[in-house]
C-alpha positions as CSV (number, residue, x, y, z in Angstrom):
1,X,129.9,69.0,154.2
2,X,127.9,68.9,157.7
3,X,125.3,71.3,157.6
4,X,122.4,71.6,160.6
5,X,119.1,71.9,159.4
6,X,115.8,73.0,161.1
7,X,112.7,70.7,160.7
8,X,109.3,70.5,162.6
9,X,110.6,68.6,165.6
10,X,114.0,69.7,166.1
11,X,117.3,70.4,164.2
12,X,118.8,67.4,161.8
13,X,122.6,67.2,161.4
14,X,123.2,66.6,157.9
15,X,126.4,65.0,155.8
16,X,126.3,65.8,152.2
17,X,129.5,64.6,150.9
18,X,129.0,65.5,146.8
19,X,127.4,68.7,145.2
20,X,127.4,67.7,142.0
21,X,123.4,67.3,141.0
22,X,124.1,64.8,137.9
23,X,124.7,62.0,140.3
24,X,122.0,59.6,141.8
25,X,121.3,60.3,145.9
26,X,121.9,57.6,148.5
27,X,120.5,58.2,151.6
28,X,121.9,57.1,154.8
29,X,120.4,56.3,158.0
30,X,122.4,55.4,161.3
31,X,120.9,52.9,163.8
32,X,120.0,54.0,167.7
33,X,123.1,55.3,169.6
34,X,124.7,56.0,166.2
35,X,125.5,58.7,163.9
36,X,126.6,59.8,161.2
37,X,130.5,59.2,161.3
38,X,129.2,55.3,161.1
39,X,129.2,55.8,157.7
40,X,132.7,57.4,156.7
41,X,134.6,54.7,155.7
42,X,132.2,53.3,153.4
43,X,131.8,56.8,152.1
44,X,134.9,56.7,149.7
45,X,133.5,53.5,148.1
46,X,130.7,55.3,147.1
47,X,130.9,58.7,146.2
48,X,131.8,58.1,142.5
49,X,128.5,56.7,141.9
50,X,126.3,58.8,144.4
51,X,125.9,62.4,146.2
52,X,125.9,60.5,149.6
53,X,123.6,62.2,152.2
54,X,123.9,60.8,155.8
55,X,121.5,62.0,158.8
56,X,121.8,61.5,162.4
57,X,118.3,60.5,164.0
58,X,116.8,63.1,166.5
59,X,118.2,62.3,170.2
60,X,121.4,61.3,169.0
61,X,124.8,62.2,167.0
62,X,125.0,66.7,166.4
63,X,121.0,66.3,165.9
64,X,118.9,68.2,168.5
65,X,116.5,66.6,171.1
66,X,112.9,66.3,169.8
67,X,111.1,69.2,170.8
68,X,108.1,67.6,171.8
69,X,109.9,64.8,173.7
70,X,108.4,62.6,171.9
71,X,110.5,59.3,169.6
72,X,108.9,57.4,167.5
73,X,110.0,55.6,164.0
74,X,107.5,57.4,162.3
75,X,108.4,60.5,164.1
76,X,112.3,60.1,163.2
77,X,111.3,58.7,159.7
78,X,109.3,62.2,158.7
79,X,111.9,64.2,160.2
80,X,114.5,62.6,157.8
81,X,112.2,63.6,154.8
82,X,111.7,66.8,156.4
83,X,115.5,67.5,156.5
84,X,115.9,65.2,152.9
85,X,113.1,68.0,151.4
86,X,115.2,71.2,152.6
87,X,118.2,70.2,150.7
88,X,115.8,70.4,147.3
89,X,116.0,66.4,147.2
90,X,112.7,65.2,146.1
91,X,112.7,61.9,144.4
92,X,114.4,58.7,143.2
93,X,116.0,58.1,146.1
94,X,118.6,54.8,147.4
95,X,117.9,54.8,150.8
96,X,119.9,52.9,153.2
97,X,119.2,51.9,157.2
98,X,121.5,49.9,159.5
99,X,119.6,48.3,162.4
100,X,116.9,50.5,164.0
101,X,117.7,52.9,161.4
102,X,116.8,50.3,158.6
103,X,113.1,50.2,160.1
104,X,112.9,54.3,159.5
105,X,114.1,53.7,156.0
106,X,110.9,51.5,156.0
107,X,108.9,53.8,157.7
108,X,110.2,56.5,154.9
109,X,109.1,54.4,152.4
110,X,105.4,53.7,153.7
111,X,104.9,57.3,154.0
112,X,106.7,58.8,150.3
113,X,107.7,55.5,148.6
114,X,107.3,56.9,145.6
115,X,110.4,59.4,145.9
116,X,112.3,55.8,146.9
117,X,113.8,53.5,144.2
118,X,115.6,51.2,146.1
119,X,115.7,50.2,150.1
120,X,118.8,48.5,151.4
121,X,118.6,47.4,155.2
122,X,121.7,46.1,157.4
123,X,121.4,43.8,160.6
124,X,117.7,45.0,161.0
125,X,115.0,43.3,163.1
126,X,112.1,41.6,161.9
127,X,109.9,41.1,164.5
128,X,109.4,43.0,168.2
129,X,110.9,40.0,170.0
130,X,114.2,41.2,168.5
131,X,113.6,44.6,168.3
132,X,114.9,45.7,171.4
133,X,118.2,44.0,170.5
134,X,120.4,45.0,173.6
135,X,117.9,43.2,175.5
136,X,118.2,39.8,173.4
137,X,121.3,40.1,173.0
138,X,124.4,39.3,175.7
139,X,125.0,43.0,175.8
140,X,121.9,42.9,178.5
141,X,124.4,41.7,180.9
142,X,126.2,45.1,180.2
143,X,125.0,48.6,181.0
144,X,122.4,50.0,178.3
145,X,123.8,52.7,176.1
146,X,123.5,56.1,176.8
147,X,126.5,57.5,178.6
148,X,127.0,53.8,179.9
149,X,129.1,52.7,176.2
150,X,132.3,53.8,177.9
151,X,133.1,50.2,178.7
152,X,134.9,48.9,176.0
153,X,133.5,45.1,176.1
154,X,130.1,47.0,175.5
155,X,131.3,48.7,172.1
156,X,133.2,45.2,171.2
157,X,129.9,43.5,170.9
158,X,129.1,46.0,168.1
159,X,131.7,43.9,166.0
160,X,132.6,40.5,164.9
161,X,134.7,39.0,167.4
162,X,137.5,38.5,165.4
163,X,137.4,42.2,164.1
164,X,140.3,44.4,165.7
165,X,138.7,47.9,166.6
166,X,142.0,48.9,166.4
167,X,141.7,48.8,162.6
168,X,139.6,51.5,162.3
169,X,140.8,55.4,162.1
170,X,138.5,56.2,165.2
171,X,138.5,52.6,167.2
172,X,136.4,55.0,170.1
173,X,133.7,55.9,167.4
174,X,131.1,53.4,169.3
175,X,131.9,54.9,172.9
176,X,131.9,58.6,171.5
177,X,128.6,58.2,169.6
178,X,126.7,56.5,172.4
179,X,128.0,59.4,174.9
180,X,126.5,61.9,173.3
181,X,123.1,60.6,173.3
182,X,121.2,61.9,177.1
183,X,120.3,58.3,179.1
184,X,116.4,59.1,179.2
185,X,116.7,59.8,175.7
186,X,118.6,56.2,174.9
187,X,115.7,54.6,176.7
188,X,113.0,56.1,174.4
189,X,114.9,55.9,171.1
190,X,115.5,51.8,172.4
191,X,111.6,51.5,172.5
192,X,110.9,52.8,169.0
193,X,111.6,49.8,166.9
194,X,109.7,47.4,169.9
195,X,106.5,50.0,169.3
196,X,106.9,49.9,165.7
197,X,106.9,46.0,165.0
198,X,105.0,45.2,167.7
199,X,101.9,47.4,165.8
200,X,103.3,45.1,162.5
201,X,105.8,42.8,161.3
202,X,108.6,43.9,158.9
203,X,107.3,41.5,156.0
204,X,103.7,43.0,156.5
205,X,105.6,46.7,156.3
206,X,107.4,45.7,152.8
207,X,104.7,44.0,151.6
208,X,102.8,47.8,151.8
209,X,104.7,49.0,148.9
210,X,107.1,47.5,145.5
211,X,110.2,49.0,146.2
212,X,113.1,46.6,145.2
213,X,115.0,45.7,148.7
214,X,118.6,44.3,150.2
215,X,118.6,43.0,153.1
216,X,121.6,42.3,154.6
217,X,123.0,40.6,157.2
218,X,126.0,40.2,159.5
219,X,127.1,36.5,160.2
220,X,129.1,37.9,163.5
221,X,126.2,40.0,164.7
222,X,126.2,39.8,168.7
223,X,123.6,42.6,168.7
224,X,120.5,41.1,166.6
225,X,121.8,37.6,167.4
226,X,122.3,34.7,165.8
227,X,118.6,33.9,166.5
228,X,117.7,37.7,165.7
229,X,119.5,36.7,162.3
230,X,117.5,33.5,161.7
231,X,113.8,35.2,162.9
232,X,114.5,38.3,160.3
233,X,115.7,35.8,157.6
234,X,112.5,33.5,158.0
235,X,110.0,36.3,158.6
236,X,111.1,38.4,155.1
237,X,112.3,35.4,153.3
238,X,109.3,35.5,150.3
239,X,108.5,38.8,150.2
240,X,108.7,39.8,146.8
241,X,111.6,41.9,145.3
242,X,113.7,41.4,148.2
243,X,117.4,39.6,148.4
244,X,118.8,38.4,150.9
245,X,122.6,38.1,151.6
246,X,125.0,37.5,154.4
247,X,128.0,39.3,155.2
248,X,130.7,36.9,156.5
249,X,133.1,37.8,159.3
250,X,131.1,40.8,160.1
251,X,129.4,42.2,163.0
252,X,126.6,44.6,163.8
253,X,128.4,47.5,162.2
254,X,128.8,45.5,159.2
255,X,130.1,48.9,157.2
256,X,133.0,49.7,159.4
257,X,134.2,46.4,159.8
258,X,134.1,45.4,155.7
259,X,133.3,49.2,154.0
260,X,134.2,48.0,150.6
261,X,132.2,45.5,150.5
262,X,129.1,46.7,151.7
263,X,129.6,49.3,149.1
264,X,129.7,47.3,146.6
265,X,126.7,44.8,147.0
266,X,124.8,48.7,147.8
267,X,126.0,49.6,144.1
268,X,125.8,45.7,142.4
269,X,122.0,45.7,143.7
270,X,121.1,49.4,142.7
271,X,122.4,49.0,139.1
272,X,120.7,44.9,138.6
273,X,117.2,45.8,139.6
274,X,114.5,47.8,138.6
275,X,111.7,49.2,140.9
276,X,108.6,47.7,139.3
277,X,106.2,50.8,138.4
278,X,109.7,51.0,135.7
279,X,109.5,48.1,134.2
280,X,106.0,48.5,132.9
């Protein structure tokens, strides 16, 4: 069930895909130029564990534009609690970010961590010398996103390149979600995660608060890069109560290209650890 709903800065598109209250939430947050349909075919894999809830970011997917203009993590980040708070879900939350959208997870998690019990981030930067990942990435030799994904070599690089788009019940779903974000708008939501790590490092950010976190990575992932992939690995590598684990033969958009199986290291890693203020 899609349902639209009014916050401070705009209007959030919402996907609820389970009414039934008994079940745990797992939050799901799309990276820049995404949206929600990201999600769908990981959505069956899920659902008998979890009322899944995914949101499209302001700027981008059936979301509004931000009425003040104005795009930020934090910005986006309170908006998603805002619209999280209006469906009467309050606490002990799963949150999950891909990408850009991994670093609002975060930012959800500085401001209300204690309505989060676990964090799970996919293909998400580290550092701001990564952060603007169609720039260090070969995609720079491309168009930027906006109403410029329409050429297909640019959504390809969003996959593994072994991974047949094809395959997929909407092979345009890159193209279609990039097109409906305004170009001024792309620009702005691709300076965000630059602004927000350039201020502090993601290690500093999850060092901020003891939420148990997955961090997961794509081995085929054009966007952050190989060497986006190593920096991230390196700079989060000892902070405490977080795993790490790679995702072979996948690209940026890790949960199209292998749904099940993100699913199921989301699920293994929710049910084998405890968020700390628990165990004592």
């Amino acid at each position: 069930m899609e349902k639209i709903l009014s916050t401070s800065e705009g209007s959030v598109n919402t996907k609820l895909n389970e009414e039934n209250s008994d079940k745990r939430i797992l939050v799901l947050i799309p990276g820049i130029n995404g949206s929600v349909e990201y999600f769908d075919e990981m959505v069956p894999y899920l659902k008998e564990k979890y009322r899944v809830l995914s949101l499209d970011l302001l700027g981008q997917g059936k979301s509004s534009k931000s009425k003040s203009d104005h795009y930020t993590i934090d910005s986006e980040a309170w908006n998603m609690l805002e619209a999280i708070a209006r469906l009467k879900i309050t606490d002990n939350l799963v949150i999950a970010g891909y990408g850009v959208g991994g670093l609002v997870a975060v930012n959800m998690a500085e401001m209300r961590g204690f309505t989060i019990s676990k964090l799970i981030l996919l293909n998400t930067p580290a550092n701001d010398k990564y952060a603007d990942m169609d720039a260090s990435s070969a995609v720079a030799n491309l168009p930027l996103l906006g109403k410029l994904s329409k050429s297909p070599v640019k959504a390809g690089m969003y996959f593994d390149k072994n991974f047949n788009r094809n395959d997929l019940k909407n092979p345009k779903i890159v193209d279609e979600a990039a097109n409906r974000v305004d170009r001024k708008v792309a620009k702005k939501l691709q300076k965000m995660a630059v602004d927000y790590l350039s201020e502090k490092p993601l290690n500093k950010r999850l060092r901020s608060f003891e939420i148990p976190t997955l961090a997961m990575f794509g081995d085929g992932d054009q966007i952050l890069t190989e060497k986006g992939i190593k920096d991230a690995k390196a700079t989060i590598g000892r902070v405490p109560d977080l795993q790490i684990e790679d995702i072979k033969g996948a690209g940026h958009l890790a949960m199209l290209e292998k749904p099940e199986e993100i699913a199921q290291k989301i699920i293994k890693f929710d049910e084998t650890t405890v968020k700390k203020n628990d165990r004592e």
